[in-house]
C-alpha positions in Angstrom: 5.0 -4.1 6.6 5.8 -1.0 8.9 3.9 -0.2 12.2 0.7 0.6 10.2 -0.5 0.7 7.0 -3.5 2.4 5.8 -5.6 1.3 2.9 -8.6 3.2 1.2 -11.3 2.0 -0.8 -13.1 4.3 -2.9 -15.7 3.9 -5.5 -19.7 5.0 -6.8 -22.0 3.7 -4.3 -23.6 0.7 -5.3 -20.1 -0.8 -6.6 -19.2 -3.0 -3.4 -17.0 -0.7 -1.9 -18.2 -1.9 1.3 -17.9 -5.4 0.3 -14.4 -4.9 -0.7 -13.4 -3.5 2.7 -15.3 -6.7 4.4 -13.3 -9.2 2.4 -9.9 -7.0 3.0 -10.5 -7.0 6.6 -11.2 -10.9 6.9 -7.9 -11.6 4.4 -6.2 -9.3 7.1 -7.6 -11.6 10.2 -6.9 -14.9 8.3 -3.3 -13.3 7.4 -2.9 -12.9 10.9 -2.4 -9.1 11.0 -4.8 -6.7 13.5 -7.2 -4.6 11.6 -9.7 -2.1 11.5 -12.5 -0.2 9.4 -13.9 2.8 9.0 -16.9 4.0 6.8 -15.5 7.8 5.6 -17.7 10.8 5.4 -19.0 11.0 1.9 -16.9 13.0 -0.1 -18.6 14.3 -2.4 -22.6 12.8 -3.3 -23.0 9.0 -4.5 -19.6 8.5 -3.6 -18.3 5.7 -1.0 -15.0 5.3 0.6 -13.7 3.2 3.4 -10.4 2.8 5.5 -8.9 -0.1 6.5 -5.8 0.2 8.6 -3.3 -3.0 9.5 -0.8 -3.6 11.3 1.4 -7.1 11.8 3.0 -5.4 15.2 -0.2 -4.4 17.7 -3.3 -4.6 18.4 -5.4 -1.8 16.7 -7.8 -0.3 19.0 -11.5 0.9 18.1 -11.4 2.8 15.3 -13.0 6.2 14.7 -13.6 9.0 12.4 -10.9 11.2 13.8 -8.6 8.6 13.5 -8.9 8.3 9.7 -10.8 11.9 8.7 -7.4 14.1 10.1 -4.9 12.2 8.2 -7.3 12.0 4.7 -5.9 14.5 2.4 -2.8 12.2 2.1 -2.6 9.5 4.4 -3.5 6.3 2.3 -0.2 3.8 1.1 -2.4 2.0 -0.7 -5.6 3.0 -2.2 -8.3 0.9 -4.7 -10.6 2.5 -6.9 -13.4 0.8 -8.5 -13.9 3.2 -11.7 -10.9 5.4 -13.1 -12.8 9.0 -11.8 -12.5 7.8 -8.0 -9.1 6.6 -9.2 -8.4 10.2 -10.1 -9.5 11.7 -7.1 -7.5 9.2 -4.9 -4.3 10.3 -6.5 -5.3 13.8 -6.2 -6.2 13.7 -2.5 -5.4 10.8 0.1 -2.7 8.5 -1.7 0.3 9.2 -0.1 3.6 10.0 -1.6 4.9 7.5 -3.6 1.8 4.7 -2.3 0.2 2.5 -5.0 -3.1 3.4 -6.2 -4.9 0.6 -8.3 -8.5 1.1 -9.7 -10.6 -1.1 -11.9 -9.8 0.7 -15.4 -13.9 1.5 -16.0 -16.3 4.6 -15.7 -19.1 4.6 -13.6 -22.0 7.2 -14.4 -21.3 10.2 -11.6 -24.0 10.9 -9.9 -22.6 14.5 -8.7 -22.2 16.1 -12.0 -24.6 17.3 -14.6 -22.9 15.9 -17.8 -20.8 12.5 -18.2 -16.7 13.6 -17.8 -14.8 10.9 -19.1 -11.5 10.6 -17.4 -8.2 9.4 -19.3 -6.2 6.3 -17.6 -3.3 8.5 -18.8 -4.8 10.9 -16.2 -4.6 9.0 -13.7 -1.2 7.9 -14.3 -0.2 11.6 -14.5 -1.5 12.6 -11.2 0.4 9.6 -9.5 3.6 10.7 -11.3 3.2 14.0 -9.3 3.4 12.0 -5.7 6.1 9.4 -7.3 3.5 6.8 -6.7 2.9 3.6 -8.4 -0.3 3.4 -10.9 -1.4 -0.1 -11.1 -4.8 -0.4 -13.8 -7.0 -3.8 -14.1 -9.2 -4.6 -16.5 -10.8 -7.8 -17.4 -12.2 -8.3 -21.1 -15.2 -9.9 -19.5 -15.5 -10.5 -16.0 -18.1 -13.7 -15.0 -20.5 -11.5 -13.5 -21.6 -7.9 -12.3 -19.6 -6.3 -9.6 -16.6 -8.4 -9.4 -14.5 -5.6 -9.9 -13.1 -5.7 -6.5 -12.3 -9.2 -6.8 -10.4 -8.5 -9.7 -8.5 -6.0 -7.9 -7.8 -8.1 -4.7 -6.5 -10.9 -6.9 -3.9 -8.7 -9.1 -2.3 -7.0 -6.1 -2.3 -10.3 -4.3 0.1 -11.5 -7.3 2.2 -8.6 -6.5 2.6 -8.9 -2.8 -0.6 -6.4 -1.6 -1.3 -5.3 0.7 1.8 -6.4 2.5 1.2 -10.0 4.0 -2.4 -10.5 2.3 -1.9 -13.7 0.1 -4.5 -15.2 -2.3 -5.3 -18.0 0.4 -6.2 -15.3 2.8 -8.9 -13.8 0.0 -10.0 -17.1 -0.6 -10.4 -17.9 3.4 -12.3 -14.2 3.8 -14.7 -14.9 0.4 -15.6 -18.5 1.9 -17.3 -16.8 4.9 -18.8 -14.1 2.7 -20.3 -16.1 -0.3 -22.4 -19.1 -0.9 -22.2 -21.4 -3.4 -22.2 -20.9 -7.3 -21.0 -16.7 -6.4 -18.7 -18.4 -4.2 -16.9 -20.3 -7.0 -17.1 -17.5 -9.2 -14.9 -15.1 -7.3 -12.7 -17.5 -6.3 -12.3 -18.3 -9.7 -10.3 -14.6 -10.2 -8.2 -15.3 -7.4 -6.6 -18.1 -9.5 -3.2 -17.5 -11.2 
């Protein structure tokens, strides 16, 4: 991993996008790496983004809006999207030039428009193309319960090595704090090879 490395997490409000961001930043403490998180200004209405930079050389200090919001437009390496229209956005906005955008292959209803616009995993693709970035896409026939999209996420980047120095044990570690019981076994249960 270089000096830093800056991770977004974007999705409808409601999906666990904040969730996501707490289990990514425990994964990052059990991994050993400094991190740090940031709630972003709402880009547009009903939707939620977070930041979460690491770094494996440095303490990070506090974190604050300026540190994140000046660098948005295209600052992320590695961004997650819960539904493909967030996905869409990322690509077109703060994934950085040949970063790795992966997003939960599913649409949410959008809040901010007046008429359902389905977007096209082909799409999304096309608009990473255009910053030479990789498109990664999930999707689980059935997941094992509501909102475990993010989980399903974590686990297939985990399998590919990200973020960098994030392993499935560190998920695991973060999720044990996180959830109890039955849930608990549940999401662990994605994380399994």
């Amino acid at each position: 991993m270089s000096e830093q490395y800056d991770v977004y997490l974007m999705g409808v409000v409601g999906q666990g996008v904040g969730f996501l961001a707490s289990i990514l930043l425990r994964a990052a403490r059990h991994a050993g790496l400094s991190a740090q998180g940031l709630l972003l200004p709402l880009l547009s209405s009903g939707v939620e983004a977070h930041a979460v930079r690491l770094s494996s050389t440095k303490a990070l200090g506090s974190a604050s809006a300026a540190d994140f919001v000046g660098a948005l437009p295209t600052s992320a390496d590695l961004v997650l999207a819960l539904e493909r229209g967030e996905a869409l956005r990322a690509a077109r906005g703060p994934l950085k030039e040949g970063g790795v955008l992966a997003w939960y292959d599913a649409v949410a209803p959008r809040p901010d428009t007046q008429h359902e616009t389905t977007v096209r995993a082909a799409e999304v693709e096309e608009a990473c193309g255009v910053k030479g970035a990789r498109a990664i896409m999930v999707y689980l026939e059935k997941l094992p319960a509501p909102r475990m999209e993010g989980v399903a996420l974590l686990a297939t980047l985990a399998e590919l090595g990200l973020p960098p120095g994030i392993r499935r044990e560190h998920l695991a570690a973060a999720l044990k704090e996180l959830l109890p019981g039955d849930v608990l076994d549940l999401h662990l249960a994605l994380l399994e090879p």
